[in-house]
N, C-alpha and C positions, 0 to 999 in steps of 0.2 A: 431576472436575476441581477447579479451587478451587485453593484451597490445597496438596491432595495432589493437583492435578492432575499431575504427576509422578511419583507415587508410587503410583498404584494400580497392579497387576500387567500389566492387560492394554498400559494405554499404556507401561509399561517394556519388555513383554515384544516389542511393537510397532517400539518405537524399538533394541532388543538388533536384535530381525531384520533391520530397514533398513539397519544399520549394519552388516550382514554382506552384506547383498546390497550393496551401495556396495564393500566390498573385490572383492568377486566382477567387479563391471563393468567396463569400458574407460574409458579415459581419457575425462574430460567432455568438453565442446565448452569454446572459448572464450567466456568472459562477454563481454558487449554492450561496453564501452566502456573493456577493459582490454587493446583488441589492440595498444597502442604496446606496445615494450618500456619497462621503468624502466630509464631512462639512469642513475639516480642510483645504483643497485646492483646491479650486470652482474652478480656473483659471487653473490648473494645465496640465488637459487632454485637453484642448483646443486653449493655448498658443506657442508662440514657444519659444521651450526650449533654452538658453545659449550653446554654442558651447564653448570649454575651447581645450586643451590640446590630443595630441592625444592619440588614447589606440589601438596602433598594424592595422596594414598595411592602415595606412595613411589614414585613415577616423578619423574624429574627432569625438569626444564623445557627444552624447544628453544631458547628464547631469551631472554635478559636484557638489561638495562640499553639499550644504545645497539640493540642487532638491532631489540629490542622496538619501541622508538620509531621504527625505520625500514619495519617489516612495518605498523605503524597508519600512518605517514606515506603510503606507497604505495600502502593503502586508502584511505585521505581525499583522494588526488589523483587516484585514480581514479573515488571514489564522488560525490562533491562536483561541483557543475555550476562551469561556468567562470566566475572571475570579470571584471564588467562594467567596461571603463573606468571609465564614468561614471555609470552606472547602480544606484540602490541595489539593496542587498540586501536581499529579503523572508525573514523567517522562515519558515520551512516543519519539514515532516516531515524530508525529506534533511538537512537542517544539522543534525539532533538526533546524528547520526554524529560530530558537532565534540566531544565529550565524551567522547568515545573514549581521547584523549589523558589526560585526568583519571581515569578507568577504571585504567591503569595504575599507578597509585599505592594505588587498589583495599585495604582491607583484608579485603576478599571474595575467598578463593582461587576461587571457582565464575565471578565476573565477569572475573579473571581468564583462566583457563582456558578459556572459552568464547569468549572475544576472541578468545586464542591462537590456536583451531580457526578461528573464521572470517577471519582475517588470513592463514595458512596456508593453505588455500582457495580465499580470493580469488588469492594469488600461487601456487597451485600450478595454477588453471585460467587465468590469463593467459600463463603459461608453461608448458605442458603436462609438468609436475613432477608424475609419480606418485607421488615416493619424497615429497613434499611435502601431495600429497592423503591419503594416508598414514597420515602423521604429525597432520594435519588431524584426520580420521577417529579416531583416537585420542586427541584432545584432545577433541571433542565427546562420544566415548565416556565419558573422565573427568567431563564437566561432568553428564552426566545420569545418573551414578551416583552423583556429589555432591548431585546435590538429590534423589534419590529415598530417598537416607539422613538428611537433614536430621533435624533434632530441634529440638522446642523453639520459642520464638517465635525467628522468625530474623527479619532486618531485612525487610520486603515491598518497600522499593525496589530491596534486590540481587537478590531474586528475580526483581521485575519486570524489571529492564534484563538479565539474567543470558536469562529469556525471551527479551526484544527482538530479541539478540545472536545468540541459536541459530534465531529463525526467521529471519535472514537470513543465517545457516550454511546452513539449507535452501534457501533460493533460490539459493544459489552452489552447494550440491550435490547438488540433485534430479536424478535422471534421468528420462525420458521415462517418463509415466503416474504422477511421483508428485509433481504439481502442489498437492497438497493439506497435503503435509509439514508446510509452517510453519503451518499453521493450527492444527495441536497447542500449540505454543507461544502463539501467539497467545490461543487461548483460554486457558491456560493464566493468561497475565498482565491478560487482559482479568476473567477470575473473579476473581483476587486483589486487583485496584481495585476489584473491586464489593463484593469483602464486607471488605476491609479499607479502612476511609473514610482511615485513618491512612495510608495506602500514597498515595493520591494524594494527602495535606496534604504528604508529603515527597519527593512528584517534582515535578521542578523543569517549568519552561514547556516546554522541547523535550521531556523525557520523555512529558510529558502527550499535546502536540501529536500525536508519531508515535502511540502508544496509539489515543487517537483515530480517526487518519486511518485504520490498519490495520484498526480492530474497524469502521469503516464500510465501506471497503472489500470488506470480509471477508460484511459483510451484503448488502451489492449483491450482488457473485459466486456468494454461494450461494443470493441468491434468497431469504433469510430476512426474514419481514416481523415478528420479534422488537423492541421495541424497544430501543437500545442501553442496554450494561449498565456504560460508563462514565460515573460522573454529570457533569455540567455543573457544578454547584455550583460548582467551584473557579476557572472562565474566564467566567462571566457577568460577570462586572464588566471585562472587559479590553476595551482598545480595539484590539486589535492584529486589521487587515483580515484574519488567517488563520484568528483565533479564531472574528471572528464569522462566519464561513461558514460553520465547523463548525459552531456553535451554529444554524444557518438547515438544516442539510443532517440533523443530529440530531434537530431538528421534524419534517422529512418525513420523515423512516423512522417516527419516532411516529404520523406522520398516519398514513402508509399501513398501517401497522401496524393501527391501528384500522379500517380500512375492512373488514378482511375477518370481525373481529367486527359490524361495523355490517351486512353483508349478509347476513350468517347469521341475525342476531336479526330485521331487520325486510327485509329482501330489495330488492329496485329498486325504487325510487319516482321519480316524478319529484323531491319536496324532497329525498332524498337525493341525488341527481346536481347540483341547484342547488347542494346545499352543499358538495360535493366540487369544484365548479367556482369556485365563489367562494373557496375555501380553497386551492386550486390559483393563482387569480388571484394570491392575497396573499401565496405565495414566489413567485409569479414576479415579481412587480413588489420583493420581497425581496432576490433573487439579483439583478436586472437593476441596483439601485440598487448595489448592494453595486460590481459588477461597475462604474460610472460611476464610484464611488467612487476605486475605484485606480486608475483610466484618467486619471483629471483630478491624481491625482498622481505621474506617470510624465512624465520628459521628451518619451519618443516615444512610440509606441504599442506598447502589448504586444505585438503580434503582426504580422504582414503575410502575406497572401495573395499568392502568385507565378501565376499560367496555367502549365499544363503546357508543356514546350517541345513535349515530345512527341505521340503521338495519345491521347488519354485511352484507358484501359483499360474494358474492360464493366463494366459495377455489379456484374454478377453475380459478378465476379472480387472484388470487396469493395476497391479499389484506389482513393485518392484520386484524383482527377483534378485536384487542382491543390497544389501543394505550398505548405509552412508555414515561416516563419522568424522566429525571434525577437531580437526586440534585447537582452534580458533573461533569462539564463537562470536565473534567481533565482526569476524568476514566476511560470515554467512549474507546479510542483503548482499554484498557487491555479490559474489557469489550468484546471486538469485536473480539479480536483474542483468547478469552478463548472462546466463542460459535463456531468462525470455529476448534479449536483445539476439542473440543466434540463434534462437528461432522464427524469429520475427526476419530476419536475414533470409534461412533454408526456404520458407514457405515462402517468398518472398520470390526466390528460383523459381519454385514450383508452382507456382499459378504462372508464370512467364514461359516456362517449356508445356506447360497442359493448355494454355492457350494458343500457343503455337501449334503441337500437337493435333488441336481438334479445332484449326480454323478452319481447315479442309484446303489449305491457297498450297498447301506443299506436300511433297509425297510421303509416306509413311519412313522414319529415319528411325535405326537400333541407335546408331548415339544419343538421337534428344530422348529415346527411349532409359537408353541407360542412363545417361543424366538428370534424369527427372527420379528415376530408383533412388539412386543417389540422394538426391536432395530431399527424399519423404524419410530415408532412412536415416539422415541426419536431425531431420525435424521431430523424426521419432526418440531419437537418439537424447535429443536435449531436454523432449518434454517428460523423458523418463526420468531423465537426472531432476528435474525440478519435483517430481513424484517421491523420490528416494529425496529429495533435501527436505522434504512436509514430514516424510515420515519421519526423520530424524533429528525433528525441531523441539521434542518433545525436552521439557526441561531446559531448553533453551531460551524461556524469557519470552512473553506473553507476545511480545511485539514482533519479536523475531517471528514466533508462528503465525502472528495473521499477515506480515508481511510474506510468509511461503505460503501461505492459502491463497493469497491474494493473486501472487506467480503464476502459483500454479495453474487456479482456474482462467486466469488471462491465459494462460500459453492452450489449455485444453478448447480455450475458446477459437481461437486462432487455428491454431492445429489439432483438430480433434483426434483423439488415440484410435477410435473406431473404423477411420479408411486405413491403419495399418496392419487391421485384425487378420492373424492369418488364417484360411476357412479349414 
């Protein structure tokens, strides 16, 4: 990966294949939050589009000047959450999409092209447009035979964003079982920030943010206790509540990351669980200050709890039993990655008191008993809330939803709901 992570044979040879089995399949499902029709361009998905000018190895372009601007526009209206009366707007990973627009002006044919494919995509699975999916398919086609050809030092921030762009190609055009897709890219863009330092001096605050968010995400989900391989160096000194959460939630994959060298070299003890507890203490009281933080700077309250009108659902069905509503849909990621960050905390207790528990070196104790209650109840507690913030995503802008899919199934991964089934 790396650098050539595009370019060595078997991940080209990889992504050749996907992209024949995608012509092979059925039309996708409709994406989460693009089942309005676009009022603003009836004709648009079912027209043929203007052929202009070409963009890299002699195919010509589907769309220019004014279409261009209305395929980004109708992503950004789709993917972008609603905006608040009165309510500020937080920086996040989703608004990193807002430069999209500037993208187009692009002297990167690859950033370009790549756009193209997931703008195409996006509007060929809200309008179930095969002839659109397509053409999609062939423009992602172009972009990954443009970097796998690359030569030379090429710019690393087109590289990177050129990545970004194609792994949310993959999540608008994965089929069933290939939930993994974007992660090629990902990694992709996440090695090229680690070993070129210059690549993240010239990505801007949003670029960085998503980067981030994704390569953490990305470690929850797969259960990876790696530390992350994007530096911090560059957002240590920022004040902005999004960064520093990152910077709070990039510590605990560090910590935890070390614990499984700590128990291999000197095994359970009881000071090792003290100081796994006490270090657990100090993000959570981290996360919880963080969290009062923006709450005391919000007109309303970020969030509100509803009662079910209904009969609650059984646990075992994994079903909220009371629904979520937000005043603020701006908020919602911080929101998301501060309940997987307190989870990743509680469970974090709980493997340190059930290894204690069942090393067999000390007697049977009701406090680490009840302590350990404690911390699966808490764990339970958050990965409910991230269940009730998916379900309440709907209408909240495309990106906002697969960033709480993405939460979610990290936190269920981490903390599965099923050891708190009650029989």
């Amino acid at each position: 990966m790396g650098r050539s992570g595009w370019r060595t044979q078997s991940c080209r040879t990889c992504l050749t294949r996907k992209v024949k089995c995608d012509r092979a399949r059925p039309a996708c499902l409709r994406c989460q939050s693009a089942a309005r029709h676009c009022g603003g361009y009836h004709g648009l998905g079912r027209s043929t589009l203007p052929t202009g000018t070409s963009v890299g190895w002699n195919e010509r372009s589907l769309i220019l000047g004014q279409n261009q601007t209305q395929l980004v526009a109708h992503f950004l209206s789709d993917y972008l959450p609603p905006e608040g009366s009165h309510s500020p707007r937080y920086p996040s990973p989703v608004y990193w999409v807002e430069l999209f627009p500037t993208f187009l002006h692009s002297q990167s044919p690859v950033i370009q092209t790549s756009l193209t494919a997931l703008t195409l995509m996006h509007l060929a699975k809200s309008r179930h447009d095969d002839a659109l999916a397509h053409r999609g398919r062939g423009h992602y086609m172009q972009a990954v035979q443009q970097i796998c050809l690359l030569k030379g030092a090429e710019d690393p921030c087109d590289l990177i964003r050129t990545a970004m762009i194609l792994a949310l190609y993959e999540l608008y055009a994965q089929a069933p079982g290939q939930d993994h897709a974007w992660n090629v890219h990902v990694q992709a863009a996440c090695n090229l920030a680690r070993e070129l330092h210059s690549g993240m001096e010239t990505l801007n605050t949003q670029d960085r943010r998503r980067l981030r968010t994704i390569e953490f995400l990305r470690m929850c989900a797969n259960l990876s206790l790696e530390p992350p391989s994007v530096f911090r160096s560059h957002v240590e000194l920022s004040t902005d509540s999004f960064d520093l959460l990152l910077n709070t939630l990039s510590e605990i994959c560090q910590f935890r990351g070390g614990l499984r060298h700590q128990s291999v070299r000197s095994g359970v003890t009881w000071d090792s669980t003290a100081g796994i507890l006490r270090a657990s203490a100090c993000f959570e009281k981290r996360l919880l200050s963080w969290y009062h933080e923006l709450q005391s700077e919000a007109i309303h309250p970020l969030f509100m709890i509803r009662p079910a009108t209904t009969r609650p659902m059984p646990v075992q069905l994994q079903k909220p039993e009371e629904t979520m509503f937000f005043t603020n849909p701006s908020g919602i990621p911080h929101l998301l990655l501060y309940w997987l960050g307190m989870v990743l905390v509680y469970v974090t207790v709980a493997e340190a008191l059930r290894g204690l528990a069942n090393s067999g070196l000390f007697p049977p104790s009701r406090t680490i008993e009840q302590r350990l209650a404690k911390a699966d109840a808490l764990c339970h507690h958050f990965v409910n809330r991230l269940a009730q913030c998916q379900s309440a995503c709907t209408g909240k802008g495309t990106g906002t939803a697969i960033l709480a899919a993405a939460a979610c199934q990290a936190a269920q991964q981490i903390c599965p709901l099923r050891q708190y089934t009650q029989p």
